[in-house]
Structure formats: C-alpha cells, structure tokens
C-alpha positions in Angstrom: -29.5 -20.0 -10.1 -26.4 -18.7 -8.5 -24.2 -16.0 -9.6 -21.0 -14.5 -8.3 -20.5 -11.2 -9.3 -17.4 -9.2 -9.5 -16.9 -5.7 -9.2 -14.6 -3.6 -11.4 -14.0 0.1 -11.2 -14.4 1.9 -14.2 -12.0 4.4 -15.5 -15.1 7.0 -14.9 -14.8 6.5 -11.0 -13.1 9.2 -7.9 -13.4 8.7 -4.4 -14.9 12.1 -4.4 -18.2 10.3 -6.5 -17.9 7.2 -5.0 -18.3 9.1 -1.3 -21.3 11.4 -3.0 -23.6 7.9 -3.6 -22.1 5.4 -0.8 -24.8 5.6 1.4 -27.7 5.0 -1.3 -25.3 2.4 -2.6 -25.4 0.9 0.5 -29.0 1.1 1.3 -29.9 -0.2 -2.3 -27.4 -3.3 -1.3 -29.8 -3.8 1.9 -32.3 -3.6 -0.2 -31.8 -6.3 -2.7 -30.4 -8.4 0.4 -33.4 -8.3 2.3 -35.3 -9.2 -0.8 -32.9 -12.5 -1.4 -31.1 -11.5 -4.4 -27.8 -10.6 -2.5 -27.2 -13.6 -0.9 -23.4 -12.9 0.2 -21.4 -9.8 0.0 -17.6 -9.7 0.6 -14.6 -7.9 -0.1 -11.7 -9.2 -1.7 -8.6 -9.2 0.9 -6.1 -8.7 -1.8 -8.1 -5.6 -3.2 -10.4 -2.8 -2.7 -13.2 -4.8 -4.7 -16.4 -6.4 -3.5 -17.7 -10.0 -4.8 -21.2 -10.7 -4.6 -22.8 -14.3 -4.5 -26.6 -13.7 -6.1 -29.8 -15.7 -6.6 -31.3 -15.2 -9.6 -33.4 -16.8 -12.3 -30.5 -15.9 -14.8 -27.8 -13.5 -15.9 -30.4 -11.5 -17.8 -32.4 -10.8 -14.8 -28.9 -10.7 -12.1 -27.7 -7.4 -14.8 -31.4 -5.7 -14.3 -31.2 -6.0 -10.5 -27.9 -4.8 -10.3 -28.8 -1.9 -12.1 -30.6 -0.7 -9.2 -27.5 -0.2 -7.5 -26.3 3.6 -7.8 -22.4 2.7 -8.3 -23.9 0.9 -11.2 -26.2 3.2 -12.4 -23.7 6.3 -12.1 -21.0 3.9 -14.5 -18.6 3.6 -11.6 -18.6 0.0 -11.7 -19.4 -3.1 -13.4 -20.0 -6.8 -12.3 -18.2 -9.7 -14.1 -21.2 -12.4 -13.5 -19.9 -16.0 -13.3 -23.3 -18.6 -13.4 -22.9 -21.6 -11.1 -24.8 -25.1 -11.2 -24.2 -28.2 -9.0 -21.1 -30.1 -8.7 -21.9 -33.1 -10.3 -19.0 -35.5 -9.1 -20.0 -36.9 -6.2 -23.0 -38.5 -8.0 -20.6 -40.1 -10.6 -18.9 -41.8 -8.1 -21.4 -42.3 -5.8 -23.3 -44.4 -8.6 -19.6 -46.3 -10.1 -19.6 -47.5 -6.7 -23.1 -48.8 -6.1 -22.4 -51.1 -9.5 -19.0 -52.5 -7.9 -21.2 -53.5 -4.8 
C-alpha cells in the first residue's frame, strides 16, 4: 500500500533539538529508504515541512517504522498518514466503451 505522510512540528520542537538529532534523523531516513519503505521524500515549497510517499503493508505498520525516525521518537514531529489505492476511473470508462462498440 502507499502512504503519504505529512510532517507536523510539534509545539515540543527548537532548532537547537532539532540540530542535536539531524544527522541520525537523516541516516535513519537512509535507512528506511534503502530498505523500500521511504519511497519518496520531499519538501513542501510553501513550508519548512517534509512529505513522505511510503510502501507499507498498512497504516499500523507505516506508524511503527516511522517510529524509528529520531524526530519522531524525541516528539518533535508527527506524520498525518493519508492511505492511497488505485484510481479506478479509467477502467469504468474503459469497459462503458467496450459495450458501445
């Protein structure tokens, strides 16, 4: 399944403790790209926030993973996760207009 994930910074956060675990949070981010779970990573242009597009089996298991992130961990931020599936509106009329022919 794929998730997008959005970041919120929680009241808790500084740049001060934000800069203390930004290079684990980044290596932990390798990490769980190189294993296939971070599929995408961006950063919003309107914002200083990042959006994340996952594969996972579901939102149970997407909330575990990130928890490996330190940012996370430390309650600095949070992810909004927003489950996708297949557009199916191409096969609707797709199939309407195999009857017509």
């Amino acid at each position: 399944m794929k998730i997008i994930a959005i970041e919120k910074e929680l009241p808790a956060s500084t740049p001060q403790i934000f800069k203390k675990y930004s290079e684990s949070e980044a290596l932990e981010a390798w990490n769980l790209y190189q294993e296939g779970f971070i599929r995408e990573m961006y950063f919003r242009a309107d914002q200083s926030s990042a959006i994340l597009i996952l594969e996972s089996e579901n939102i149970g298991e997407a909330n575990t993973m990130l928890q490996r992130l330190p940012f996370v961990r430390k309650g600095l931020i949070s992810f909004e996760l927003i489950p996708l599936k297949p557009y199916p509106g191409f096969s609707r009329l797709f199939k309407a207009q195999s009857r017509d022919d």
